[in-house]
Each structure stands twice: as C-alpha cells, then as structure tokens.
KOLTOR-81603 format. One record per residue: x, y, z of N, C-alpha, C in turn. Coordinates in pm, whole numbers, plus 50000, padded with zeros to 5 digits. Example, Ala and Ser with C-alpha at 12.3 -4.5 7.8 and 13.67 -1.06 7.14 Angstrom:
// residues 2
513194943150780512304955050780513204967050780;512854977550708513674989450714512905000350787;
// end
This chain:
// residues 281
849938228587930851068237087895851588244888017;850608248388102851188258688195851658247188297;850908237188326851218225788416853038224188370;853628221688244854868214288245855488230988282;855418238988226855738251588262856688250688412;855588251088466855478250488645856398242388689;856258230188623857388218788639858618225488584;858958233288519860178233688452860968245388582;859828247988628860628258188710861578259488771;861718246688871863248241788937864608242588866;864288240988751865448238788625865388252988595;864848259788536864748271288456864468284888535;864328282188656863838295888730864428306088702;866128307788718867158316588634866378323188525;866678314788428866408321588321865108328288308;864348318688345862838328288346862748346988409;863648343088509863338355788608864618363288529;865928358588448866228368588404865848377488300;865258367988215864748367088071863578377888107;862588380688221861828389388235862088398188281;863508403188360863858410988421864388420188326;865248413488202865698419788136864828428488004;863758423787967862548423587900862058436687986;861788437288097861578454188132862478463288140;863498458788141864738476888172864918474788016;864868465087982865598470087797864128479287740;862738475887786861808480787773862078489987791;861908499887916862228510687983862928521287900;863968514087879865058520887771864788522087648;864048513587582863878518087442863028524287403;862098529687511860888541487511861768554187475;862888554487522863758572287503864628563687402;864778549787379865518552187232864378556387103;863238544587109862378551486977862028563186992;861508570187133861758585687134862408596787087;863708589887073864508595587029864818594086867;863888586686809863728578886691865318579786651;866188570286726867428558986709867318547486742;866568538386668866268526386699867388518086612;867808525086554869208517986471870618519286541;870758530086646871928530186745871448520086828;870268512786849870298499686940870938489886871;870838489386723871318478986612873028481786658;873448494486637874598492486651875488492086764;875078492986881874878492187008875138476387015;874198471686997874538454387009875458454486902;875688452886814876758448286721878438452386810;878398463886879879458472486951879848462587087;878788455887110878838450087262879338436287190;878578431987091879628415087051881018417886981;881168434786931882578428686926883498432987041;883178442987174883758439587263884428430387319;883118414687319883048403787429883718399787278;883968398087156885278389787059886658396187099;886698409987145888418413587168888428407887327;887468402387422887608398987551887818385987553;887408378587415887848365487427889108361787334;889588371387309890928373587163892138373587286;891658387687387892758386887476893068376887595;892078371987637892198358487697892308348387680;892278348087527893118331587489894588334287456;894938346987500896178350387459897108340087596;898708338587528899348329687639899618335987746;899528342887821899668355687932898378352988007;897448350187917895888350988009895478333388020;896048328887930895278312487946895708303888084;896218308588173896008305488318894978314988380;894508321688375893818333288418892438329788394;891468318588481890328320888512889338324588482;889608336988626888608348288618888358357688488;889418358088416889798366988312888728361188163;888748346888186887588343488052885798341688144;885918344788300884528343088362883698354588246;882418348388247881098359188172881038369088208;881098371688344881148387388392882398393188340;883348394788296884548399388276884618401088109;883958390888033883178392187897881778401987892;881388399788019880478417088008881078426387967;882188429388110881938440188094882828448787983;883758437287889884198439987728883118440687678;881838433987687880598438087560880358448187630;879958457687753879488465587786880068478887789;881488479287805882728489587754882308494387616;882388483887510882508487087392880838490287339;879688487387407878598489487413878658506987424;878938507887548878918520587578879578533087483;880668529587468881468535087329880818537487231;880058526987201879278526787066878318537187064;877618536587202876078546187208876518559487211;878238564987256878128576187303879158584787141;879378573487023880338574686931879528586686815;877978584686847877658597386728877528611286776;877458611886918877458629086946879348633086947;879858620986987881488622687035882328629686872;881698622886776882708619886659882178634786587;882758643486553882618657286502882538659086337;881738668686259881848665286104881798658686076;880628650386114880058638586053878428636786104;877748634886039875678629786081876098620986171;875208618286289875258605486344874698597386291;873858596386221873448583686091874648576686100;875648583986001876878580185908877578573086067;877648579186202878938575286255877878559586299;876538561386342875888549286400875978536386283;875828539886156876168532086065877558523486026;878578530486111879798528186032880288518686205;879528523586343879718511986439878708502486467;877958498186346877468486286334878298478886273;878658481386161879538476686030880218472586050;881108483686158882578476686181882758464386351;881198470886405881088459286534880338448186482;879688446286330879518432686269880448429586246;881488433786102882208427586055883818420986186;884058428086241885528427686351885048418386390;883828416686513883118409686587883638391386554;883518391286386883778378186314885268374286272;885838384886229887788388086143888408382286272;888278388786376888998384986506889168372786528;887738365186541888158351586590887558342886467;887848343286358887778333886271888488326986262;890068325486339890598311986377890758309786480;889788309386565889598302686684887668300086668;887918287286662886338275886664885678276886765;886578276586867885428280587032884608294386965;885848306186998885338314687007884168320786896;884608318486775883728320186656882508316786667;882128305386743880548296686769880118303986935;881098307986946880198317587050879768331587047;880208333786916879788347986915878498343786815;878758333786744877428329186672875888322586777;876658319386809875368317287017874788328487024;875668342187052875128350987129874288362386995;874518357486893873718362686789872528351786768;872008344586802870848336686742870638334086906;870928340386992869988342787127870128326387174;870688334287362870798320387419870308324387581;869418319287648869168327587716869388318487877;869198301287845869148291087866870428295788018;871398299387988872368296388075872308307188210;871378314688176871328326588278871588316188435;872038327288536872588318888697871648329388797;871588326388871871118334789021871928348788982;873138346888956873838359788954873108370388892;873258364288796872328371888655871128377388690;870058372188786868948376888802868958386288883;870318387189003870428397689096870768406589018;871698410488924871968418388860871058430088813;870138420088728869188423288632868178428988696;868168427088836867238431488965867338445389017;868628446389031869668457089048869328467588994;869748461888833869078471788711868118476088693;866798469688717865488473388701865348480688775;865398476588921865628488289039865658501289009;867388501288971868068515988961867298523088826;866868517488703866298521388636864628529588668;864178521288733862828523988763862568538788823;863388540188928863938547789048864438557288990;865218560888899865748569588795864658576888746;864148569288685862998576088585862138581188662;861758577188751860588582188850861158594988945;862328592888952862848603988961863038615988924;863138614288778863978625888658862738627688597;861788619688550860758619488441860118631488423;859898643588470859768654988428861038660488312;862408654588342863088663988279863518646888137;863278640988159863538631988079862028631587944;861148635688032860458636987941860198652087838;860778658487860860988670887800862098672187701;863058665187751863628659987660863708651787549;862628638687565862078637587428861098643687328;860438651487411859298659187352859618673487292;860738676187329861288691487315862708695687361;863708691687267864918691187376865868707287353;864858718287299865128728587279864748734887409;863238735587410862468740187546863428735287666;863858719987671864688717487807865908722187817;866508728787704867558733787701867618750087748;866228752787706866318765187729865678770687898;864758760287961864738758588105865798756388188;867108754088100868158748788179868698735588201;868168727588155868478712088180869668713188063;870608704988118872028701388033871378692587976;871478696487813871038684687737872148674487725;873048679287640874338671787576874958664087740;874708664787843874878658787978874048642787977;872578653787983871548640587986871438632787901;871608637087729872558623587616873218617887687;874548622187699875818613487735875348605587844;874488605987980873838595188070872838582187991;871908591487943871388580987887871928568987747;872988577487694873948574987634874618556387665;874958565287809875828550187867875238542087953;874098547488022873018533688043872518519287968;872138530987847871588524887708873118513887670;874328515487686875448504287680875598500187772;875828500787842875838488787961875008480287991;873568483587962872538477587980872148467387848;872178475587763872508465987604873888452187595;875098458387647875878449187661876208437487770;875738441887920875628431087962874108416887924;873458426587928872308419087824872488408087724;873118416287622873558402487489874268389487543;875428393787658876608382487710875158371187768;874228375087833873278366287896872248362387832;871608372487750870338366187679870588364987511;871898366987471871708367587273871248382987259;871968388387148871288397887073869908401087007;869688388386987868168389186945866718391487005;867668385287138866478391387203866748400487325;867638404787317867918423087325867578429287237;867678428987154867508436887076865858440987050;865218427187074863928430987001863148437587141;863858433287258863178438187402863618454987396;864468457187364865008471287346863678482587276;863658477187109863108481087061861258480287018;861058464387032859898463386987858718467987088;858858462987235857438467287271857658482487304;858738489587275858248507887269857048509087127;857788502187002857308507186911855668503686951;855598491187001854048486987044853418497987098;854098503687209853538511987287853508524787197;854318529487104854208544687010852968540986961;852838528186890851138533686808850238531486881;850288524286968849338524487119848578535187204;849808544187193849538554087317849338567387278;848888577587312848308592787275849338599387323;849958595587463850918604587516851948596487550;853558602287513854528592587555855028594487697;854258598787834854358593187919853698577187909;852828578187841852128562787868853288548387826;853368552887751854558547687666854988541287795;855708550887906856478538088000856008531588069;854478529388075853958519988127853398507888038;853228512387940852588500987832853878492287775;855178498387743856388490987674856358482187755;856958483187889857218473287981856548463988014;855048465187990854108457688047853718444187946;853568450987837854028446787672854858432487682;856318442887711857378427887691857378422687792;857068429587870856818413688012855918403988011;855008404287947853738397887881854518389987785;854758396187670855308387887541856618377987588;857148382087707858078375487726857758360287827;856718362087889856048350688007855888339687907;854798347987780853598336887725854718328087616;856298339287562857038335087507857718321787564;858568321587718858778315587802857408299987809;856628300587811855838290487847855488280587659;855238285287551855038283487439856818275487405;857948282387398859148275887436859578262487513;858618263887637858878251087707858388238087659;856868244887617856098234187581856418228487465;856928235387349857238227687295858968227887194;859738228987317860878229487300861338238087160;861228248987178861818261887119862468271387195;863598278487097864698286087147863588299387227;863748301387347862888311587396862888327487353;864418328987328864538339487278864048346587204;863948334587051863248335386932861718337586972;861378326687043860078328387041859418342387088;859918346187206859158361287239859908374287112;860748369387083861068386686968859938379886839;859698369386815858978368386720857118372786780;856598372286875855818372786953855808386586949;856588397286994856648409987006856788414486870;857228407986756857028414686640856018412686582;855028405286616853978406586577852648411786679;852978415786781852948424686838852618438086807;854078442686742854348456586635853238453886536;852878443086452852038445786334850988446186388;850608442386518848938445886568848898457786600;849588460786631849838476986673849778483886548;850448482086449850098489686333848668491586225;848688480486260846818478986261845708484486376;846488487386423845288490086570844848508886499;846638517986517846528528486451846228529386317;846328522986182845708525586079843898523086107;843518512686170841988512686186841698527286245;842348533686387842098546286452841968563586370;843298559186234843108568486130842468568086073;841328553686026840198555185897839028557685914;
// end
C-alpha cells in the first residue's frame, strides 16, 4: 500500500501536499472556532463561499465576460468564494437585533439554497458546484500548494505571535477586554481569516473536506486535551495524520480522498468521545 502510494507521487504530489497543507491551517483555525463554540458559522461559512464561487460563475458566463479568460480562472472563483466567505463569518456580529444563531442560520440557508437557484440552468455550472460539495481535491496545481504554504506560514507565525492575547480571548473575553485587548477588533480579524481561508479552501479541496478539517480534529483535540493551549498542537497534528493515512487508503484503493480522511477524522471524534467518557467513569 505505501509502495503504490510512493508511486503515485509524480502524479499526485499537488494534491497530497495541498490536501495536507490545508488540513493544518483549517486545523489551526478551528481550535478558536470550536473555542468559540461556532462550529456551525464554519457550516455557514462554507455554504457562503459556494454561493460566492455560483455568482462568480453566473457573472462570467455572462456575454460581456465569455471572452474573458482570466475572469472564469479558479483563482478569480476564489476569491468570489472567499469574498462571500468572509461576509458570511463577519454577518453575525455586523447584523444588529438579531442572535447570531438566527443571522449564522439564515447565511447557511440562503448560501445553500442561492448557491443552487442561480445556476440551475446552466449544467456546467450546477455540476460544479455539486463537485465542490462532495469534495474534489484531485485537481489541486503547484499553485495551490504555494498558496496553502503561504497560509500555513502566515497562520503559524500569527498565532505564535498573538497567542497570549488570542488565548484569553477564548478563555475569557471579558478579562481581555478589560486588560485592554480590542475584542470586537480581534473577532472581526479572526472573523476574516476564518473566510478566506474557508473559501479559498472549498474552490480546491470540496466542502467536505473543509469542512471536516475545520472542525473535526479541534473537536478531537477538546476531549483530548486538559488545556486549550494544547489544543493547537494536537488539532493539527490530528488532521495531518488523518489526512496522510486518508491520502494513502484512497490511493490504494481508489476512493474519493476527501471522503476518506473526513470520514477517518470523524471517527476520530467518536474515539475521542470515548477516550473522555472512560476518563469521567
């Protein structure tokens, strides 16, 4: 198994190295989303980023744009899923007299349902937004991995940076308020990381498995860990793991990779939930 693996590498190196690259910063990030216990603004977060990349492919099949290239290139469909990504994450502190429940609920709903209304008469486009929901990860390029390189980078470097005040902020965002740290600031950053990073993500790897890299190996790491500094070392380490052994189990025997590691990491979560109910009895 690891032998054809190895072999596949020439072909697949891309994806491998994006597919893991992306598997740690979505990690990274979803330690301060379940922190923040909004693991459902990641739900609607991705739903926000596919219907971006449906109004990016609505306006470029328009007759004005169908000479225009660059205008339907993937990067340019980013950065419509990643616009409207961002929008999405920053729509429940923005929107006034109303729970953010209600507003995170109502930009899933409407970034499911639009996502589909839009291009239900257009067949290309319709089967590609159905791609990027049942996870495609296959097409990732060199580009993609610099990117995703980029990201991890600047992410890493961030946190290691800030992590005194980032972590006070999940643990107490009264106390950091009252030390002085701009809270409603440091939302709105982490805010629009959390979209951009969610939305260029889906355009390359599927929602599904953004989504589950986002969310699942934090939750691994919550019943895991005693202290949520640990948390950012165990999430990441987690889905980079679930994502290799996912990657190699895929090759071998020709399964969607995507699937395979969010299913891998969700069961993952149920060992983890077992690990802490044994620790409580």
């Amino acid at each position: 198994m690891i032998a054809e693996f190895l072999a596949s590498w020439p072909l697949f190196q891309h994806t491998y190295l994006a597919g893991w690259l992306i598997a740690v910063v979505l990690a990274l990030i979803g330690v301060v989303v379940v922190g923040r216990d909004q693991i459902f603004l990641g739900a609607a977060v991705s739903q926000a980023s596919m219907l971006g990349i449906a109004v990016g492919m609505l306006l470029t099949s328009a007759s004005g744009a169908a000479e225009c290239s660059w205008c339907r290139s993937d990067w340019v469909l980013s950065l419509w899923g990643g616009g409207f990504a961002v929008a999405g994450a920053l729509a429940p502190s923005a929107i006034r007299g109303e729970s953010p429940e209600a507003v995170t609920g109502w930009v899933f709903l409407a970034g499911a349902s639009l996502a589909v209304v839009l291009l239900a008469h257009s067949p290309h486009g319709l089967e590609d937004i159905h791609r990027l929901m049942s996870s495609t990860i296959i097409g990732a390029t060199g580009a993609d991995v610099v990117v995703f390189a980029a990201g991890t980078a600047v992410t890493v470097g961030v946190l290691a940076a800030t992590f005194p005040r980032v972590l006070l902020l999940l643990l107490d965002p009264e106390m950091a308020a009252a030390v002085g740290v701009r809270v409603d600031v440091w939302q709105r950053i982490l805010s629009v990381w959390l979209g951009i990073a969610v939305g260029v993500s889906i355009r390359v790897a599927g929602m599904v498995f953004a989504f589950a890299s986002l969310v699942l190996p934090a939750l691994v790491a919550r019943n895991l860990c005693r202290e949520v500094r640990t948390m950012f070392w165990v999430a990441p380490v987690v889905s980079l793991g679930a994502t290799m052994v996912a990657f190699v189990i895929a090759n071998h025997y020709d399964l969607p990779p995507g699937q395979v590691a969010a299913a891998l990491l969700a069961g993952g979560v149920a060992v983890a939930w077992g690990v802490r109910a044994a620790r409580s009895s």
